[in-house]
Each structure stands twice: as C-alpha cells, then as structure tokens.
C-alpha positions as a printed NumPy array, in Angstrom:
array([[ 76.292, 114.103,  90.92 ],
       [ 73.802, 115.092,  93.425],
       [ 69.704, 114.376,  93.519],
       [ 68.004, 117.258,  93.662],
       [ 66.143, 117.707,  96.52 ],
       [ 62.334, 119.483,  97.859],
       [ 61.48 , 120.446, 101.925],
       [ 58.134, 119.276, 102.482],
       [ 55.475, 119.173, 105.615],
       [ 53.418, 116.197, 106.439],
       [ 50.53 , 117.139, 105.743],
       [ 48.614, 114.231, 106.816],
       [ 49.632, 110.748, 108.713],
       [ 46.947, 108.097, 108.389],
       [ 46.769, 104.389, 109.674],
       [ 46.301, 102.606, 105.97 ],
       [ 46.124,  98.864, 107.354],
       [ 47.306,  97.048, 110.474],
       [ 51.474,  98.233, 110.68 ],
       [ 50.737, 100.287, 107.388],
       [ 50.882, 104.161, 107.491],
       [ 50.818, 106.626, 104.671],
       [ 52.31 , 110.236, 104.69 ],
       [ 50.591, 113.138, 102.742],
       [ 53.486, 115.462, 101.682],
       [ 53.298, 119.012, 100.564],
       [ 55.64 , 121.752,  99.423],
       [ 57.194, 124.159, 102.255],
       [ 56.238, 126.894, 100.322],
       [ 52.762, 125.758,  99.355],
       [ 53.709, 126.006,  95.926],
       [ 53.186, 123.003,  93.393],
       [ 55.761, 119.907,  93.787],
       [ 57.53 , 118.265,  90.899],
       [ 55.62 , 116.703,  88.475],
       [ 56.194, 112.653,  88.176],
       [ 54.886, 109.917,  86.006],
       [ 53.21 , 106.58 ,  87.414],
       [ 56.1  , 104.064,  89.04 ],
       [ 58.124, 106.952,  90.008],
       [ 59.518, 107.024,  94.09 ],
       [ 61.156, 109.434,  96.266],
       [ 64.13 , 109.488,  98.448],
       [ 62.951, 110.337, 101.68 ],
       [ 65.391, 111.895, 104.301],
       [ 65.006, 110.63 , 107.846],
       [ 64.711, 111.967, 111.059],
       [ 67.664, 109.422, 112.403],
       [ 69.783, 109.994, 109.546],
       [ 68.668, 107.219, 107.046],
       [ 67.755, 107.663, 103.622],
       [ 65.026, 105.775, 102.418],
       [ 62.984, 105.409,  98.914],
       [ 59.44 , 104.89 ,  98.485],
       [ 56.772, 105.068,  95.649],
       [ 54.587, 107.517,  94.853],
       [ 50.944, 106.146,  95.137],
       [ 49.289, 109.098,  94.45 ],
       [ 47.497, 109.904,  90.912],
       [ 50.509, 111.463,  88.858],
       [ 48.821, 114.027,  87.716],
       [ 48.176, 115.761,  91.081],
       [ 51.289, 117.959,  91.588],
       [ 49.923, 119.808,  94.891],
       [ 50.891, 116.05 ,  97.412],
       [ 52.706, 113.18 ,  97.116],
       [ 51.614, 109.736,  99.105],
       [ 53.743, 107.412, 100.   ],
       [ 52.854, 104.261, 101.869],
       [ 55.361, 102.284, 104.571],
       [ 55.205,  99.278, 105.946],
       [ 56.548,  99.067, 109.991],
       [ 58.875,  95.746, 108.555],
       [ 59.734,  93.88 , 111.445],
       [ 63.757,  93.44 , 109.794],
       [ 63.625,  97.098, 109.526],
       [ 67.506,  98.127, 109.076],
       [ 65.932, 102.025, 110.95 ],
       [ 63.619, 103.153, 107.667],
       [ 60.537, 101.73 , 108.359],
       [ 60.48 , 102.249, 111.87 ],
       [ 61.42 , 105.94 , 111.649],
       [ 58.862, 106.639, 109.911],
       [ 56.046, 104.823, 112.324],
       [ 57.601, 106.312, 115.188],
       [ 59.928, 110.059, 114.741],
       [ 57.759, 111.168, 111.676],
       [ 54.442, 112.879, 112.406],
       [ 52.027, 115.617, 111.141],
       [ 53.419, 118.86 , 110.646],
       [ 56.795, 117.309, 110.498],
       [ 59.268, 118.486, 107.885],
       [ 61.606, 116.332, 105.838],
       [ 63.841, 116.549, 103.179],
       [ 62.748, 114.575,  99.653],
       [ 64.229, 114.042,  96.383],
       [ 63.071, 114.933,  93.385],
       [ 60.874, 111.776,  92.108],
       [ 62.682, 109.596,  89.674],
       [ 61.053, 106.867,  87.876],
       [ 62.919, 103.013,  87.286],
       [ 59.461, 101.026,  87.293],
       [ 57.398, 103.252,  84.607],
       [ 54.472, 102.071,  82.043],
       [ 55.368, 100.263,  78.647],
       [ 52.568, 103.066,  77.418],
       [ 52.382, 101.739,  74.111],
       [ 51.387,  97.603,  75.4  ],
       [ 47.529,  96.759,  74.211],
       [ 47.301,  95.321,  77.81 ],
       [ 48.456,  95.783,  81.767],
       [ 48.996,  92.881,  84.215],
       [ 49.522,  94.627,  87.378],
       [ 50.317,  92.091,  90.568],
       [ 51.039,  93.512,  93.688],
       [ 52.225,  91.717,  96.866],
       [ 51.264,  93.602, 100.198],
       [ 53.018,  96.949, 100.469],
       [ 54.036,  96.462,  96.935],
       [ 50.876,  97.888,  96.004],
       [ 51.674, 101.677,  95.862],
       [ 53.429, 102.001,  92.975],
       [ 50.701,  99.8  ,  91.072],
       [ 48.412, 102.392,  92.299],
       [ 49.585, 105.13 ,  90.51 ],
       [ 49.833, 103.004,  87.419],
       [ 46.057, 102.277,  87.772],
       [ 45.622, 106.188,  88.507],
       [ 46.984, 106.763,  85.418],
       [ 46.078, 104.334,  82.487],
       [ 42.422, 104.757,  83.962],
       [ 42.815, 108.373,  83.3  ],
       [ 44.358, 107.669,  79.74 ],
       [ 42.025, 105.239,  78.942],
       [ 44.409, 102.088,  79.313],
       [ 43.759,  98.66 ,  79.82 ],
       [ 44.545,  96.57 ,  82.812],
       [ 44.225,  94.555,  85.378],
       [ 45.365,  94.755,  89.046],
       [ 45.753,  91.974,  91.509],
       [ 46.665,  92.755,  95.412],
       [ 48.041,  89.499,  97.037],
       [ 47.85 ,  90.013, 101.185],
       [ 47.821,  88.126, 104.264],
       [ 44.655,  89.059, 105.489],
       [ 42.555,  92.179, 104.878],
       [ 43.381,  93.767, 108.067],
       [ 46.968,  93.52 , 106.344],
       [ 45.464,  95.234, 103.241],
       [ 47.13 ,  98.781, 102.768],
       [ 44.87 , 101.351, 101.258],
       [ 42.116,  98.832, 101.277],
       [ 39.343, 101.165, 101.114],
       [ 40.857, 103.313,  98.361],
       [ 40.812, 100.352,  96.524],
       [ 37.188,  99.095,  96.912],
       [ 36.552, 102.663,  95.724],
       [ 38.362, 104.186,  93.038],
       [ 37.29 , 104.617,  89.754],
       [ 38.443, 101.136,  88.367],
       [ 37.569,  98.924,  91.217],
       [ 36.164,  96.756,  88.838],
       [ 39.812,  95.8  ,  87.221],
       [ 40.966,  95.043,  91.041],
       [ 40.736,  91.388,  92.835],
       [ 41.866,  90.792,  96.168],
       [ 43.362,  87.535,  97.343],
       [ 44.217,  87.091, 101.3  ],
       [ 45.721,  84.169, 102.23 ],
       [ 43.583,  83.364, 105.337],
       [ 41.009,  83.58 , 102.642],
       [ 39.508,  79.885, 100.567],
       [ 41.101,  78.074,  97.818],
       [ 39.136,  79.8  ,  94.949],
       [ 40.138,  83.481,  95.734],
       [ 43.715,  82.902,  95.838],
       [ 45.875,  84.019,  92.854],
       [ 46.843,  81.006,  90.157],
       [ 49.717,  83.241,  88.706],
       [ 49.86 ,  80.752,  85.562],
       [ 46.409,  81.102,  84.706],
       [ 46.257,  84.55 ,  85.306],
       [ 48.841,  84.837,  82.479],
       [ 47.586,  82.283,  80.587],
       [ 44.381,  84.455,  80.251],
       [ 46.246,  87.57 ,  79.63 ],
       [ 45.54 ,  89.686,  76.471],
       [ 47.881,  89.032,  73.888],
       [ 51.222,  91.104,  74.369],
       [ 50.225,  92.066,  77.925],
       [ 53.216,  93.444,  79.729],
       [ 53.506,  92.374,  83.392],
       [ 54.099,  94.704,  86.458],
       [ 54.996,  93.028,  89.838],
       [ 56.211,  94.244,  93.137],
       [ 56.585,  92.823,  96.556],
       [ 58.282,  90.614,  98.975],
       [ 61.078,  88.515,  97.341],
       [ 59.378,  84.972,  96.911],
       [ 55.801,  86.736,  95.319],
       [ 58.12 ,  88.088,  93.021],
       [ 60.118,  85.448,  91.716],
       [ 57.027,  83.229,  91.701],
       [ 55.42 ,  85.829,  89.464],
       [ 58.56 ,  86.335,  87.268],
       [ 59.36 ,  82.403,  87.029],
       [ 55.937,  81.974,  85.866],
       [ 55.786,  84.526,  83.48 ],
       [ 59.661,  82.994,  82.108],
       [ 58.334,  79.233,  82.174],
       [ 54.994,  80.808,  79.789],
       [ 57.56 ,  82.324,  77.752],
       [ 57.163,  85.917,  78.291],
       [ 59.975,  87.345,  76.831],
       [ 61.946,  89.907,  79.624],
       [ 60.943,  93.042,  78.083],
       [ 57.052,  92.678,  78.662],
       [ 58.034,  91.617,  82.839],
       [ 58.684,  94.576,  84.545],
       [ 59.472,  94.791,  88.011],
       [ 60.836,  96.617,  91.605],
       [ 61.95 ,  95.347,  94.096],
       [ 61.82 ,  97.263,  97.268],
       [ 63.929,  94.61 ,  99.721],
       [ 67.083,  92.78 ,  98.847],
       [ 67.481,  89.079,  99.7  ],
       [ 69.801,  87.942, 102.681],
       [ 73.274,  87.568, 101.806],
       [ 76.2  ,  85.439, 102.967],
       [ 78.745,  87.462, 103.719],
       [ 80.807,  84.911, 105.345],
       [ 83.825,  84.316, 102.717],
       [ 83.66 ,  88.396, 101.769],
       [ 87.294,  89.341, 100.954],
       [ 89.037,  92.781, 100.54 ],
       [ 89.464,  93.799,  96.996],
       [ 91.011,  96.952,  95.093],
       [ 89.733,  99.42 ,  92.913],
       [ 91.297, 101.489,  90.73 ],
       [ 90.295, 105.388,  89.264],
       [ 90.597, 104.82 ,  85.73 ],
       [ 90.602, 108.693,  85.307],
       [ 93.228, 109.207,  87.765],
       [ 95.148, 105.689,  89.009],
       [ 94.307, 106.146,  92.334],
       [ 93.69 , 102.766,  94.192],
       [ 91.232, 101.926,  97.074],
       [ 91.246,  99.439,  98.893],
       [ 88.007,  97.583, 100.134],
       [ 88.219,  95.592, 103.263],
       [ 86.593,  92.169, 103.845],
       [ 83.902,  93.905, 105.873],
       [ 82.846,  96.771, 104.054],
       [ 81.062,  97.662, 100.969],
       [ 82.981,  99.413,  97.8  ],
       [ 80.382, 102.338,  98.119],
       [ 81.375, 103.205, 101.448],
       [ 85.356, 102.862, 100.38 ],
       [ 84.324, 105.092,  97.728],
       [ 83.403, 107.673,  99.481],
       [ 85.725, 107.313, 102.163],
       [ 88.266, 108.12 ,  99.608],
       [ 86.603, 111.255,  99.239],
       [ 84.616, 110.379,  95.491],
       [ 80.708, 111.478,  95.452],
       [ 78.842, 108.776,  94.207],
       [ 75.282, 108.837,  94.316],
       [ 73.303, 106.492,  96.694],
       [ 69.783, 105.461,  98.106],
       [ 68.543, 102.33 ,  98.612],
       [ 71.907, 100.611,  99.185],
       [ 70.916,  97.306,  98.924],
       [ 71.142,  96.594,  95.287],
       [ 67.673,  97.192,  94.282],
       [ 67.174, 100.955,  93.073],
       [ 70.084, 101.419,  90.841],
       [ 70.955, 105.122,  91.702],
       [ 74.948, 104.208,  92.644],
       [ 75.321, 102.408,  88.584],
       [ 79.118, 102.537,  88.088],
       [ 80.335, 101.816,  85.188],
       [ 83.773,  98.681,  84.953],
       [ 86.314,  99.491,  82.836],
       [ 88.195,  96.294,  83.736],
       [ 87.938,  93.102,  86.092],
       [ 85.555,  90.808,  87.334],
       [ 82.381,  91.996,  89.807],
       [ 80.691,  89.357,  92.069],
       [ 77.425,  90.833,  91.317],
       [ 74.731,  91.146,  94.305],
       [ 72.132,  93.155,  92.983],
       [ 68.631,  92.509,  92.246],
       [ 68.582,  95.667,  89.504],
       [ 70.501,  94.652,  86.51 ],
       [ 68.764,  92.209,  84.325],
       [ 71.316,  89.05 ,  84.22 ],
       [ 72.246,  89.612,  80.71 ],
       [ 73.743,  93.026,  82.049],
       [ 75.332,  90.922,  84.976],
       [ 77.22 ,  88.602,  82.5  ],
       [ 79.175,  91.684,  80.712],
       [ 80.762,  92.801,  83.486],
       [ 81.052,  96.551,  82.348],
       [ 79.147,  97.858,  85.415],
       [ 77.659,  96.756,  89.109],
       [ 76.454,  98.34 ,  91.842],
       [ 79.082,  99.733,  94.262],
       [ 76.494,  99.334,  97.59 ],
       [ 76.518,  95.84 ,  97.408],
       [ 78.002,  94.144,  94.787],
       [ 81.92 ,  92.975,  95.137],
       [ 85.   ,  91.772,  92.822],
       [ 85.948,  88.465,  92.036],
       [ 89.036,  89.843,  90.621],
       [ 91.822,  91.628,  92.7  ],
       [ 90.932,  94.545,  91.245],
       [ 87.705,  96.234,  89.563],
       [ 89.052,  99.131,  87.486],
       [ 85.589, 102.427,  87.708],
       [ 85.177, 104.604,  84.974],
       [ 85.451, 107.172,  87.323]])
C-alpha cells in the first residue's frame, strides 16, 4: 500500500516572513499536477532522506503549482531545516500525490477559520476556495509579530482581505484574539477550522468544547506532536492476525519501525501521530494510544492506533494485518 508519487522542480523559493520560506512546485514534465481540494498536503521527499508533509496553500483550483509554506522550527527533527538549507530553485524532489484529512464541511452556512503562525497555509486554500464558491467565512491569523507573519502580503491582498484580522502578540490588548467571543459571535452552525502550535490549538478547541460545540463542527490538524515521556516505555508483542507471526517491539523503538523491520509495508509520513497515513486496524489487546489524530471516542474502542507512535498496554496487540 504505497502513495503514489509526482517528480517536481522548484520552481520558485521565496522568503515569506522572518524563518518562513515557501516553495513553488511544478511538474517535471510541465504537464498539469494532480488536482486537490482545499486542506489537502503533500508528502514531500527530502534531500537528507526525511519525509515530510505539508499543506497545500495554493488556490485548489490551479493544477499547473503547488505552494507549500515551512517554517525553519528551531526543534526541527531534519524537515524543516532541509528545506531552508539543501532545497533550492531548480531543485527536484519527489512528492506524493495530495491527500486531504483537514477538508471543508461544504455544506456549513458559516466558516470559522483560526490559524496560529505557520498554521495558516492550509486555511489559505480554504479561503481560496469558499471565496471562489461563494462561501462564508471568516479567517483569523494569530502571530508573534508581523515580521513573523508568513504570506503576510498575500493576505493584505487577496480577494477576501476583508474576512481576514491579524492579531500579533507584541501588538495592544484590543487586537488580540478573545477565542470565546469570537465563537460566541459566530453564525449559527458555524463549523470551526484551527491549526497551529499545540497550546493555540487546544485553547481554540477547549473553548469551542466549554461553548458547547459539538465535535463534528471543530475541525482540526495538527502539524507537531506534543513531547512525550518515554521514560517507563516497555517492549511489547504483536501478532499477524492473518498469518500468527509475532514481533516483538523493544522498549526503545516504535511498533512502525518493528513492523517493517519484519519485512510488512505499512504506509508512513508524518510519524508522529498526527497525519494518520500508518491507521492499523486491532483485532485484539489494549493500545496506549499517543496520537493526536483519532478523536478520543475512537481512542476508547481500541480497534485501531497508530503504529508510529502509539504503544500496547497489553502484552500483546493482535493487527489486522
């Protein structure tokens, strides 16, 4: 179960904010990419071997580019920085196809778009689009300063830079976002978008919970997983319901790279719990689930987890593999 995948150039490599860059892609061949929809991202194959996703911020209905927009993150694990420093004009990478887990609840009356620093460029695409459909929304960019603003002056003017409000936080009291009254004010059976660093999010998703917004109308991606504790990590088994075989997981490695170890191709990207690309489904046992994909209701029934991060807290997980 492989993604398929696209050679593309870099076409163009601009400076978008301070540590911000964004790459213009285009076909090898010249010929017209993939279509996507708005929310969608890429895989992006690195010079330095990583594999990295990022979201297309690009109008969907352009098929002759894609845009993606990345942050130099000073935790940077090797994505981020290889593509500030090994990835330049002209160069040629390898891409997925685009695939879409963040896309528009097209038939809500209302969109409440709120985007935390890089975790504007899918929301762009989003605006790209319902402006061109004639949707209704709202998009609000949350940054530390407007230096730090990515795609700033895209922003100030596109077509609907009348539904966008900036809020730096170097900035006065009155500009900065008040997420509860920004839902309070909402349209009736808005749905919420949000993306960005960890504690924007689950500000904006605790609010939205405590105004009782029920989970379908909060939509989110996360593009970072939160630290975790690996201290008290043990090994664990798992078991090939299709053909018995048992693996073994030790203490200090993940079940994804036992997996494929053991020779079984299971699909990966982001490997941090947040994309959702390695979904396995559990036939039987307990995971310890890590992930910041599944919704917790899917957590609690234990029939699947993700294999790049997630663990057992039974001896043995048995994959419906």
């Amino acid at each position: 179960m492989s993604t398929a995948t696209v050679q593309v150039r870099v076409a163009h490599k601009r400076t978008e904010a301070e540590d911000i860059c964004s790459l213009e892609l285009v076909a090898l061949d010249g010929g017209a990419l993939p279509a996507f929809t708005a929310g969608a991202h890429i895989d992006v194959h690195l010079p330095n071997g990583l594999q990295r996703q990022y979201s297309l911020c690009n109008a969907p209905g352009e098929t002759q580019r894609y845009v993606i927009g990345v942050l130099r993150d000073a935790a940077s694990r090797g994505g981020s920085a290889a593509v500030h420093d090994l990835v330049n004009e002209g160069s040629v990478l390898t891409i997925s196809t685009p695939r879409n887990l963040f896309p528009l609840a097209e038939q809500a009356p209302h969109h409440l778009l709120l985007a935390g620093g890089i975790g504007i460029t899918p929301m762009l695409a989003m605006a790209e689009h319902l402006v061109a459909t004639g949707g209704a929304f709202t998009l609000h960019h949350c940054n530390r300063s407007r230096a730090r603003t990515a795609f700033i002056s895209r922003l100030t003017t596109a077509p609907f830079v009348g539904q966008v409000q900036h809020h730096f936080d170097d900035g006065d009291a009155a500009q900065k976002l008040d997420i509860a009254a920004t839902l309070q004010r909402a349209p009736a059976g808005t749905h919420l978008y949000v993306c960005g660093p960890q504690g924007f999010m689950d500000a904006v998703l605790s609010a939205g919970r405590a105004a009782g917004w029920p989970e379908e109308r909060l939509h989110r991606e996360y593009f970072g997983a939160a630290p975790v504790d690996h201290t008290n990590d043990g090994s664990f088994e798992l078991e090939i319901a299709s053909t018995g075989k048992v693996i073994k997981v030790l203490a200090d490695q993940t079940a994804l790279a036992a997996l494929h170890a053991a020779g079984l191709d299971i699909p990966m990207s982001c490997e941090q719990g947040v994309c959702g690309t390695c979904l396995t489904r559990v036939k039987a046992g307990t995971p310890d689930h890590r992930d910041q994909y599944l919704l917790p209701e899917e957590q609690a029934a234990n029939d699947q987890f993700l294999p790049c991060c997630s663990r057992a807290s039974s001896a043995r997980l048995v994959l419906d593999l």
